[in-house]
MITIRO-770160 format. One record per residue (C-alpha): residue in three letters; y, z, x. Coordinates in pm, 1 decimal, always signed. Each point is the difference from the previous one (the first is absolute). Layout:
ALA Y Z X
...
***
This chain:
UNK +2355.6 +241.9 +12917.3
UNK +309.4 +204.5 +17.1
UNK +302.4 -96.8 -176.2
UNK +232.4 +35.8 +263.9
UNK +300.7 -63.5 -194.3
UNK -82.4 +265.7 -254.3
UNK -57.7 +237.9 +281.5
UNK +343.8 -98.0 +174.9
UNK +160.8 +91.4 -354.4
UNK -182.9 +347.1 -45.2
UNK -2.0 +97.2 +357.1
UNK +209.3 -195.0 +210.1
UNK +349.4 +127.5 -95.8
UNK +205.0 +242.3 +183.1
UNK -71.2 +292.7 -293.5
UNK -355.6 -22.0 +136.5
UNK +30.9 -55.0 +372.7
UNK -131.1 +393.1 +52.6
UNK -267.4 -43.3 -210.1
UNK -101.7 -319.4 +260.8
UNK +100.2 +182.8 +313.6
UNK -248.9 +280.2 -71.5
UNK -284.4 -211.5 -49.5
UNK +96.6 -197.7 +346.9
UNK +16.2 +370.9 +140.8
UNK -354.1 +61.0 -106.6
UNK -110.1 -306.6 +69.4
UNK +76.7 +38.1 +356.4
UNK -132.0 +345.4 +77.2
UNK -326.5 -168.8 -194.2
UNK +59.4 +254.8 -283.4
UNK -142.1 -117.1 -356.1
UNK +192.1 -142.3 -260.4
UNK -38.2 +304.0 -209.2
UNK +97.2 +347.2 -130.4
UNK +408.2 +65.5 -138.5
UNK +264.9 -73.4 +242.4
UNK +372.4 +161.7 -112.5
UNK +313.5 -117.5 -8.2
UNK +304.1 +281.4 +53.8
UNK +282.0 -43.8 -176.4
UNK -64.4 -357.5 -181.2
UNK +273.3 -174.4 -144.7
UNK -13.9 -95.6 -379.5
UNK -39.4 -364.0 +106.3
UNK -290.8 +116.4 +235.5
UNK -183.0 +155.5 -329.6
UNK +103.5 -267.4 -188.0
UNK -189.6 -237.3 +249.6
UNK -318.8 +246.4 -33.4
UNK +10.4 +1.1 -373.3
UNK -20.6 -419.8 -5.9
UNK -290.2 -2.3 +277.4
UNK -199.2 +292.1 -219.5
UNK +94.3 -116.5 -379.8
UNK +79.4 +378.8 -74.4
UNK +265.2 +278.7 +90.5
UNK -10.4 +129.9 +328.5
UNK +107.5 +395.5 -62.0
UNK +327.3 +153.0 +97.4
UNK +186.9 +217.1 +248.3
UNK +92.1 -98.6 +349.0
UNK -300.0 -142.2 +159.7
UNK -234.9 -265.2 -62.3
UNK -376.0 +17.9 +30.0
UNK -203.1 -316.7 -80.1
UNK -393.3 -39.2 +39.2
UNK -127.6 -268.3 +223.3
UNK -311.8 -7.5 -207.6
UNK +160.0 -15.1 -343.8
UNK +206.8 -303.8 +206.4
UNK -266.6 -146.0 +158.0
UNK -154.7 -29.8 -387.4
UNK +304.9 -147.8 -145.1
UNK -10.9 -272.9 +230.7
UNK -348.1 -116.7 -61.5
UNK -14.6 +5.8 -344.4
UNK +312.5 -140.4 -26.1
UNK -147.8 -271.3 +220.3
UNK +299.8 +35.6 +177.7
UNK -189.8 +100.9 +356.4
UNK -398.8 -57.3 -119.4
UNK -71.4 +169.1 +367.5
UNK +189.6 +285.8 -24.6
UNK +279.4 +157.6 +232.5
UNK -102.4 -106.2 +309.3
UNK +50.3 -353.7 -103.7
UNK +329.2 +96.7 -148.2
UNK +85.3 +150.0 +300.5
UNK -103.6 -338.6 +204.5
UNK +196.1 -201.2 -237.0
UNK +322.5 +170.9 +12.7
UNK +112.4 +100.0 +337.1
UNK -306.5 -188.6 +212.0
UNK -282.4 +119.4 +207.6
UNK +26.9 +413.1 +104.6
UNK -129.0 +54.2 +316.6
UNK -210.7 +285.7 +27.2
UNK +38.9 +283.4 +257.1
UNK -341.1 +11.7 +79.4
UNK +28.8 +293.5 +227.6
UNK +178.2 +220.5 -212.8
UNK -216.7 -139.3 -301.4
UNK -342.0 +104.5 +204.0
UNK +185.4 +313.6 +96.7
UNK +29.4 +120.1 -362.1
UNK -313.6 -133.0 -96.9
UNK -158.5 +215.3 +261.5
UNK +247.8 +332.1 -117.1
UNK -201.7 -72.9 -314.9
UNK -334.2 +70.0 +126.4
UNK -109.1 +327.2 -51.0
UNK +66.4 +2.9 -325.4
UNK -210.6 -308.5 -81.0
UNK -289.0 +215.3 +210.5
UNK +68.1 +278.1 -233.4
UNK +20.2 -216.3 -324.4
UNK -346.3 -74.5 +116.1
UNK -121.5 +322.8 +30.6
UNK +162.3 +130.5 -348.7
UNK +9.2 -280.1 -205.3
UNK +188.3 +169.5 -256.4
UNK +299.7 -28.6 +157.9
UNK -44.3 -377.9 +13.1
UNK +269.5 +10.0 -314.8
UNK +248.8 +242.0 +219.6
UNK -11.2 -267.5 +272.4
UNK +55.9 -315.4 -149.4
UNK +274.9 +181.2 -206.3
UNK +120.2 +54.3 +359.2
UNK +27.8 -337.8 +67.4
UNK +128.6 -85.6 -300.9
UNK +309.5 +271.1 +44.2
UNK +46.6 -97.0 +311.7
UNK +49.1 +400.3 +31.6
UNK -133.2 +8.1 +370.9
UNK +263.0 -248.6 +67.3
UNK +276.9 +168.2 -142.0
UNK -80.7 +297.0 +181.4
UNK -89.8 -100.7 +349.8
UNK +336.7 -246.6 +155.8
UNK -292.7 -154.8 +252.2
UNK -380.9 -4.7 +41.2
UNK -26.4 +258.0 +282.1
UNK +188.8 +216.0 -216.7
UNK -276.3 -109.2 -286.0
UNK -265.2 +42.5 +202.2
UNK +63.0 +396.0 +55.1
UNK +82.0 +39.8 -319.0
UNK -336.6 -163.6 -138.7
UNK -212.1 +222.4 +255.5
UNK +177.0 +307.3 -143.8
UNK -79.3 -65.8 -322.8
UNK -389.7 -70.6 +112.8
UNK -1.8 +293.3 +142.9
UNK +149.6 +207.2 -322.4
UNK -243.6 -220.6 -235.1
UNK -321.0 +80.2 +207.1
UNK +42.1 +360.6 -62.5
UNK +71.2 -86.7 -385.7
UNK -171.2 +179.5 -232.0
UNK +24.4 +354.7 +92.9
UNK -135.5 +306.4 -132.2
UNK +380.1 +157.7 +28.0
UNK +218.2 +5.3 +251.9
UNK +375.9 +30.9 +24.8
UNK +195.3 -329.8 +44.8
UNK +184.2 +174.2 +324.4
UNK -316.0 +51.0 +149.4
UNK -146.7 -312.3 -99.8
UNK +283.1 -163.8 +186.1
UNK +9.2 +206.9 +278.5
UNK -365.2 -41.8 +27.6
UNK -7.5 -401.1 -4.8
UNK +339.4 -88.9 +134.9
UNK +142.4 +259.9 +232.9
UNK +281.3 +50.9 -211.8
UNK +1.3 +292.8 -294.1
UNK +244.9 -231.3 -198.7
UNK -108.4 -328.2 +52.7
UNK -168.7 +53.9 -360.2
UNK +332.0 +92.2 -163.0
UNK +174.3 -196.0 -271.1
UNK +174.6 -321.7 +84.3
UNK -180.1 -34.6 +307.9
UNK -134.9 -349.6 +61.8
UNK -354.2 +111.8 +64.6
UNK -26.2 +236.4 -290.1
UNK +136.7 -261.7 -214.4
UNK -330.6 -202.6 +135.9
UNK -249.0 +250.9 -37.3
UNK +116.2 +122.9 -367.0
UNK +17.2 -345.4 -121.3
UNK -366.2 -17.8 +133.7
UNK -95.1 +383.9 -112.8
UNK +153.6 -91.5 -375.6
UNK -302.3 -291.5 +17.3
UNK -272.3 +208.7 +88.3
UNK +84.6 +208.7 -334.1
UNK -64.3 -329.6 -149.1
UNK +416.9 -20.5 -100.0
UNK +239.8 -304.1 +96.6
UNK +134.9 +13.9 +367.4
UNK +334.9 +14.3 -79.0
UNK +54.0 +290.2 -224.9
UNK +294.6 +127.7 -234.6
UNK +229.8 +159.9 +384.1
UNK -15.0 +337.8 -193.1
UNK -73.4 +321.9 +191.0
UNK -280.4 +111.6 -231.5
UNK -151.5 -320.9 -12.6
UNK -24.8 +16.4 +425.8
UNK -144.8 +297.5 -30.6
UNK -298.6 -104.2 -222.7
UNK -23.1 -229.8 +196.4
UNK -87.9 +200.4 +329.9
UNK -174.3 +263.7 -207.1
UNK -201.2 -273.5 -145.7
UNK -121.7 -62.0 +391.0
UNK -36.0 +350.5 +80.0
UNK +327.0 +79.8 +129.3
UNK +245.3 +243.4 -99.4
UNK +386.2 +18.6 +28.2
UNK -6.7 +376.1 +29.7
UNK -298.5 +307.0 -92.3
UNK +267.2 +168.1 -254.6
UNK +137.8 -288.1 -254.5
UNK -374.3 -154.7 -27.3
UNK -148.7 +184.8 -284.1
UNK -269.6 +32.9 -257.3
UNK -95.4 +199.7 -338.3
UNK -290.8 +118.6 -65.2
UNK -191.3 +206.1 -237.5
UNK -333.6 +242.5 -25.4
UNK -72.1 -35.4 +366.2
UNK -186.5 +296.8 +63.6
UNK +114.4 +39.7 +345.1
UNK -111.1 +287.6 +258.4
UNK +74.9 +287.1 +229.1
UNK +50.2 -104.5 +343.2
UNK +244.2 -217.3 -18.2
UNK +393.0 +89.7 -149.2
UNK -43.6 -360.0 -180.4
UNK -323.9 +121.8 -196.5
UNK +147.9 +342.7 -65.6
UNK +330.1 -197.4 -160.0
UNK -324.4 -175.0 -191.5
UNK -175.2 +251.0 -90.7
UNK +332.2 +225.9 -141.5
UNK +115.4 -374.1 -173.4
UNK -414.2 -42.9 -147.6
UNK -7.4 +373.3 -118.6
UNK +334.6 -3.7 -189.8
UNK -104.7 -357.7 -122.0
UNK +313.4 -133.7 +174.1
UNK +118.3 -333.0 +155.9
UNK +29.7 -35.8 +353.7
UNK +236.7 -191.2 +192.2
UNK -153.2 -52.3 +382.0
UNK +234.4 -177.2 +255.6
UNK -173.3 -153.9 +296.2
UNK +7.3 +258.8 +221.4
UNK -170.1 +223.4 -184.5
UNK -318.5 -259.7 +11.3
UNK +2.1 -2.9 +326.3
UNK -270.6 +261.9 +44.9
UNK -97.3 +106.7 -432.6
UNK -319.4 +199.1 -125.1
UNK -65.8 -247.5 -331.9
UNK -305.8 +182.7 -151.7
UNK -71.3 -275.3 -193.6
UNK -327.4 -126.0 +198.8
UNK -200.0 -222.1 -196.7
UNK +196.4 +3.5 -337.9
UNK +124.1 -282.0 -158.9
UNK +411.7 -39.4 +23.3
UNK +129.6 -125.3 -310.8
UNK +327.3 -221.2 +106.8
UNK +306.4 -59.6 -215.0
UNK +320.5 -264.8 +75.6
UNK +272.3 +200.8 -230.3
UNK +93.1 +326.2 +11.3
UNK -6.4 +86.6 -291.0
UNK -400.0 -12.0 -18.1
UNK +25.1 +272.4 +231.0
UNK +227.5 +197.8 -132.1
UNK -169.1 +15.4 -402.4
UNK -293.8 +80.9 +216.5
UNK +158.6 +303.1 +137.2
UNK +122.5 +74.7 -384.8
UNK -317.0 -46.1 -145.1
UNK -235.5 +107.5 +231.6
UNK +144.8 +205.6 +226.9
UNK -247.6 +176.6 +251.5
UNK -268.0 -180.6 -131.9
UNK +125.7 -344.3 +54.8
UNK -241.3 -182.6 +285.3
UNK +154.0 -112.1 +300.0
UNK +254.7 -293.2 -58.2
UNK +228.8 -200.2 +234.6
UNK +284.4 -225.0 -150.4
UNK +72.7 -240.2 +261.6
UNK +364.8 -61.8 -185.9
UNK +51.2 -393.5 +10.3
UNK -142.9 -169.6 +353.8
UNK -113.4 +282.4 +169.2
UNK +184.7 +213.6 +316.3
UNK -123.1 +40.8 +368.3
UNK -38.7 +402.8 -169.7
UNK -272.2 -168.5 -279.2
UNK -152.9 -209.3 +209.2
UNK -90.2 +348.8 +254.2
UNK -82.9 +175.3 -312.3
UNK -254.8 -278.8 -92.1
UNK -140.4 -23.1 +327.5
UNK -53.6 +396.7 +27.3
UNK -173.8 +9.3 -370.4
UNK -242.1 -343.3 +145.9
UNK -82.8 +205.3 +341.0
UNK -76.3 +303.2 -212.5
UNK -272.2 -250.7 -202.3
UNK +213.1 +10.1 -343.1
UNK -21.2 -327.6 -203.8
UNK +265.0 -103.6 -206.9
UNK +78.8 -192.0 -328.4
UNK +407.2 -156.3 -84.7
UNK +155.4 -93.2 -272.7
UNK +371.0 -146.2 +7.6
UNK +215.9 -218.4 -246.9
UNK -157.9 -298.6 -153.7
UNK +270.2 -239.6 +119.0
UNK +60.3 -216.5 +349.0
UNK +126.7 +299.4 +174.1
UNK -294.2 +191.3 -39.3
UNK -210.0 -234.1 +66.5
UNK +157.5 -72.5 +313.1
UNK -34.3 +386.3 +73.7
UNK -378.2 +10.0 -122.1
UNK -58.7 -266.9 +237.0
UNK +214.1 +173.8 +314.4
UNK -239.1 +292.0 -67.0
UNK -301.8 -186.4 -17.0
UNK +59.4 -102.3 +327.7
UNK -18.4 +308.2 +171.8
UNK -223.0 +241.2 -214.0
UNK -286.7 -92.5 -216.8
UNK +77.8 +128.8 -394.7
UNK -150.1 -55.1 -322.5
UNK +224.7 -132.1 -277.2
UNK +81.1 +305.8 -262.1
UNK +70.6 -133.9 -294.2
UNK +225.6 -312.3 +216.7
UNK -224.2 -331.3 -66.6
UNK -13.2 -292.2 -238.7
UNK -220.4 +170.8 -294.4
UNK +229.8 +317.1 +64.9
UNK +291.8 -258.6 -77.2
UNK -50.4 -176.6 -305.5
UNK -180.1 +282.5 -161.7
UNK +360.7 +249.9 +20.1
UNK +166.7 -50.9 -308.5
UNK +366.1 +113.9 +113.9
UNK +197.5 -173.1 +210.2
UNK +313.5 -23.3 +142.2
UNK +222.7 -302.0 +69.0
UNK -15.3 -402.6 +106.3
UNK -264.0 -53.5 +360.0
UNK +232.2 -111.8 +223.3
UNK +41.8 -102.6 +371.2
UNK -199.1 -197.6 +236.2
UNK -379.8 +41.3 -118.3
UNK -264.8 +128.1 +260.8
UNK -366.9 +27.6 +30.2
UNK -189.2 +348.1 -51.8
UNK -228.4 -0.5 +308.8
UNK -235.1 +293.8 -202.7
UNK -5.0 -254.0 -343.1
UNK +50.4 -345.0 +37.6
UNK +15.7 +20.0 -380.0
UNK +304.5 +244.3 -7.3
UNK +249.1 -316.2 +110.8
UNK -97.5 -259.5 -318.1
UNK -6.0 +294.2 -251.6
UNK +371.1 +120.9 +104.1
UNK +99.4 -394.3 -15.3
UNK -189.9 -59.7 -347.3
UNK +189.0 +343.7 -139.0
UNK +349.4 -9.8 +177.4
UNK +62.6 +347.4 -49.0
UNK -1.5 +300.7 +255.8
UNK -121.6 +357.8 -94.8
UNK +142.2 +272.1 +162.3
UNK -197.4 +308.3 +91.6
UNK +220.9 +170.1 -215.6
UNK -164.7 -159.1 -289.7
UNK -321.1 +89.2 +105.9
UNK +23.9 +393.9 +62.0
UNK -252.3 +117.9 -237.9
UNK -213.1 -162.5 +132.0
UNK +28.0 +70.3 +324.7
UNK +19.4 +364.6 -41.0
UNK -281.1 +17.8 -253.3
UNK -208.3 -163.4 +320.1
UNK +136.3 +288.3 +261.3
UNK -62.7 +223.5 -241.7
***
């Protein structure tokens, strides 16, 4: 049972009135009890009130944002409100009557993307972090509003992933509008959030420009043909095409090549049925070039999470038949990479599994970050946890080169 006077103390004041009127709000329009709700400009007495409901400090600067799940938590294991906010909600400012109309009307806004949940499950996380966000909300003032938004972003997703295709035309294409795509639109901010989970990342992402587009390139889209790039070495390349002559010149004078997206658009490879050696630091490629020179074999460093520009290269070596073996850094980053790769092209680990791992005697600094499964090793994951160190593939040049030699 509830202890209502405990409740009236924690929530029932006038420091905490918002916090109550928000959950009415939601309660009406049949919303759930979940997600972050913000408070603009909070007073210090309005934190204050927070801090005593949450038992910790409640952050600074102007507004206020408090979870309704980390609340809703509190409460019953505090014993407080053993049923949770709705309860609490009852208790305090009586029964909420529920716009059932409006509450169907967003319910049924929300439709399509529970039919294409269930046709991509993997976006099951993307949605309920929806939910829990209340993003939609936020973005859309009503659920007709909603509604179009939701079917645009159906739309974009059903397309999603591409082979490469400019974001313009990619809007243009699925909305009618060449800039409905563009930063700080409501529907790209859908779609990306939903694109950075199909590259197996968190929905919300860091709001940098180069993290957006990753993102897109990650999904087969590209910004723009010229700033998409990649390097690549030995690729023998061919006459009858100006890429594979820039190849050719770059393989003969055992040269680096830097091709922009554009240039991939129509490329003679020569590679056929070779095996691609791939790097994830530069600087693999570039002692290569040192070392090796002209007869280095054909090497792609895909340069952290990899471009819309190495994801075409890829593609072109796979249609030409080439097979391909990676190696990155032995930390959470490149794992997270080896995995992203995995998922579109099949490779053989070089050098880049558990055995490879504990057997390298130099290594670099502490393991940290948030620890992820090796979808090509499932032994790679407890090995980096037992060690807690990374290794660099600067520490493993000689190696590497000895192999492409």
């Amino acid at each position: 049972m509830a202890d209502l006077d405990r409740l009236r103390r924690l929530l029932g004041g006038e420091e905490t009135a918002w916090l109550l009127d928000r959950l009415r709000r939601r309660m009406i329009t049949g919303r759930p009890l979940s997600g972050v709700v913000t408070l603009s400009s909070a007073t210090l007495d309005q934190r204050r009130a927070i801090e005593r409901l949450l038992g910790r400090r409640a952050g600074t600067g102007a507004s206020l944002s408090v979870s309704l799940d980390e609340v809703d938590a509190v409460l019953r294991r505090s014993g407080s409100a053993p049923d949770g906010l709705d309860d609490v909600t009852r208790l305090l400012i009586g029964t909420v009557p529920v716009r059932a109309t409006e509450a169907a009307a967003w319910t049924a806004a929300f439709g399509p993307l529970d039919k294409l949940v269930a046709r991509r499950p993997m976006l099951a996380t993307w949605r309920a972090w929806l939910d829990s966000t209340g993003l939609v909300r936020r973005l859309a003032s009503d659920p007709e509003i909603a509604s179009a938004l939701i079917t645009a972003a159906v739309r974009v997703l059903a397309e999603l992933p591409l082979k490469g295709i400019a974001l313009g035309r990619l809007a243009a294409e699925t909305t009618g509008d060449a800039h409905g795509l563009d930063d700080g639109r409501p529907l790209a901010t859908i779609v990306l959030s939903a694109a950075r989970v199909l590259r197996g990342s968190p929905p919300s992402g860091d709001g940098t420009a180069g993290e957006r587009r990753t993102s897109w390139a990650a999904v087969g889209v590209h910004r723009d043909e010229l700033s998409s790039s990649v390097l690549c070495l030995g690729l023998p390349g061919g006459a009858d095409t100006v890429t594979g002559r820039i190849l050719a010149l770059a393989k003969e004078a055992g040269e680096p090549s830097v091709l922009t997206l554009r240039q991939l658009s129509t490329a003679r490879l020569g590679v056929g049925t070779r095996v691609v050696s791939v790097c994830e630091n530069p600087i693999v490629l570039a002692s290569a070039a040192d070392e090796l020179g002209p007869d280095c074999p054909p090497l792609v460093c895909v340069n952290g999470q990899p471009s819309a520009a190495v994801w075409r290269l890829l593609d072109l070596l796979a249609e030409e038949g080439a097979g391909f073996r990676y190696h990155g850094d032995f930390d959470w980053g490149g794992v997270r990479i080896g995995n992203t790769l995995r998922d579109r092209i099949s490779w053989e680990p070089w050098r880049f599994d558990a055995s490879s791992y504990i057997t390298t005697t130099t290594t670099g600094g502490p393991l940290t970050g948030r620890p992820a499964d090796a979808t090509w090793d499932p032994e790679l994951r407890p090995a980096l946890e037992r060690r807690g160190v990374r290794v660099e593939e600067e520490l493993v040049l000689p190696a590497l080169l000895e192999d492409l030699r």
